[in-house]
C-alpha positions as CSV (number, residue, x, y, z in Angstrom):
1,X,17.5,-23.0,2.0
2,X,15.8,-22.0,-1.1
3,X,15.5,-18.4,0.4
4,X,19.6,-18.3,0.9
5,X,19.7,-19.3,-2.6
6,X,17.7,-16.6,-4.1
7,X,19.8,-13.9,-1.9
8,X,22.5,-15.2,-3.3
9,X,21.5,-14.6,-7.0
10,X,20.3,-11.4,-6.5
11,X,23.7,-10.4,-4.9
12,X,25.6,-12.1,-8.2
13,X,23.3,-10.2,-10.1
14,X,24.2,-6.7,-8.4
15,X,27.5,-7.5,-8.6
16,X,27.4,-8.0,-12.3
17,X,25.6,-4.9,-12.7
18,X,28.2,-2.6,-11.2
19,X,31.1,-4.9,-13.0
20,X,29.1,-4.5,-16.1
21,X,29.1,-0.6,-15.3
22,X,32.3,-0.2,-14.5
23,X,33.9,-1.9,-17.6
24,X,31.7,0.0,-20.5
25,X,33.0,2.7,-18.1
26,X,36.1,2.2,-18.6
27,X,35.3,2.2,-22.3
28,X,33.6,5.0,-22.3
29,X,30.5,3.6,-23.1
30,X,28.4,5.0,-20.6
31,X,28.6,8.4,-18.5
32,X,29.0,8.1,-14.6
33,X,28.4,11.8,-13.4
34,X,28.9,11.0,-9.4
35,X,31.9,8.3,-10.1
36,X,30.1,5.4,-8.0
37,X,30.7,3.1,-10.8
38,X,27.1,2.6,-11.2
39,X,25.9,4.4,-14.9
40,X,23.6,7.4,-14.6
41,X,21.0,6.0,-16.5
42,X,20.7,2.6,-14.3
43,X,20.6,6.0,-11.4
44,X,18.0,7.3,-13.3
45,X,15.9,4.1,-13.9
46,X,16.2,3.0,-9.9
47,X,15.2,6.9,-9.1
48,X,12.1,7.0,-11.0
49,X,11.4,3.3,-10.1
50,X,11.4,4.7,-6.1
51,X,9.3,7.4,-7.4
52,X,6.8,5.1,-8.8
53,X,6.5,3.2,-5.5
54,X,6.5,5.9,-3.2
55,X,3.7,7.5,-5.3
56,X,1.7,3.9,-5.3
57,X,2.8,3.7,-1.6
58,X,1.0,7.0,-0.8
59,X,-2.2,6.1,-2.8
60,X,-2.5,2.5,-0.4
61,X,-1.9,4.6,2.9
62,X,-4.5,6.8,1.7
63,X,-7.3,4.5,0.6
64,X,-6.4,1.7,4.2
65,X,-7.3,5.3,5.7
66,X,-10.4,5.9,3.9
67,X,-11.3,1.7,4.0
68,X,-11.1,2.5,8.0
69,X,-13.0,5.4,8.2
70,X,-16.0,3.6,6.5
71,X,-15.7,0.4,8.7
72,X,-16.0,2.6,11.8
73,X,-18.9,4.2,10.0
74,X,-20.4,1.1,9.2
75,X,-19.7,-0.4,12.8
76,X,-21.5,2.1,14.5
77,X,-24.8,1.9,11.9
78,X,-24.2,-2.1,13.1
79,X,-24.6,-1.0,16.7
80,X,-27.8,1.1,16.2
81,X,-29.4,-1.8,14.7
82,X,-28.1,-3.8,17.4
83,X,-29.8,-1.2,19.8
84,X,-33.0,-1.3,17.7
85,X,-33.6,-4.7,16.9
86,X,-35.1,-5.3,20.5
87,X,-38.1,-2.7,19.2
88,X,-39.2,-5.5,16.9
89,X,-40.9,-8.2,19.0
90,X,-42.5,-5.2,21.0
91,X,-44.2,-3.5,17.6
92,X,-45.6,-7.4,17.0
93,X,-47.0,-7.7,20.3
94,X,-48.9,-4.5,19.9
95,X,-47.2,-2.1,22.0
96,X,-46.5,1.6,21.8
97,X,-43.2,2.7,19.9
98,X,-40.5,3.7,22.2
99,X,-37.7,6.1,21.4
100,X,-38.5,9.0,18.7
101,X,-41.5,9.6,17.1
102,X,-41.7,8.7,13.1
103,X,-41.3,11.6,11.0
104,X,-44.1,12.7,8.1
């Protein structure tokens, strides 16, 4: 319900936007370039406000990609240890080292 009602306002709103625009129109008030009864600078305000999101938009798509790239990362670091751990109990009992030997 409360969801139908905010729709509702916004679409009274938008609708007395563009009657808004087409009266100072009428008076000459405002320019309309491309005669969609919708005032170039309310164009110009919603194109640079599309701008600004596809811009912010692009930045989000690129950091998710760079937020996965490091979880994968740090997933398979997680899995060595997981492979390694087992070495542990083995160094306390006294036994050899398997695998690689240490660097100097």
């Amino acid at each position: 319900m409360k969801i139908t009602i905010i729709l509702f306002a916004i679409i009274l709103v938008v609708a007395g936007l563009i009657m808004l625009g087409v009266y100072l129109k009428k008076k000459g008030l405002f320019d309309d370039a491309d005669n969609n009864h919708i005032p170039d600078f309310a164009d110009k305000v919603a194109k640079d406000t599309t701008d600004k999101i596809n811009s912010i938009l692009d930045e989000a798509e690129a950091r998710i990609a760079e937020v996965v790239t490091e979880s994968k990362d740090v997933a398979k670091a997680i899995k060595e240890v997981g492979n390694q751990i087992g070495d542990i109990p083995k160094a306390a009992a006294g036994k050899k080292r398997s695998g690689r030997k240490a660097k100097k």
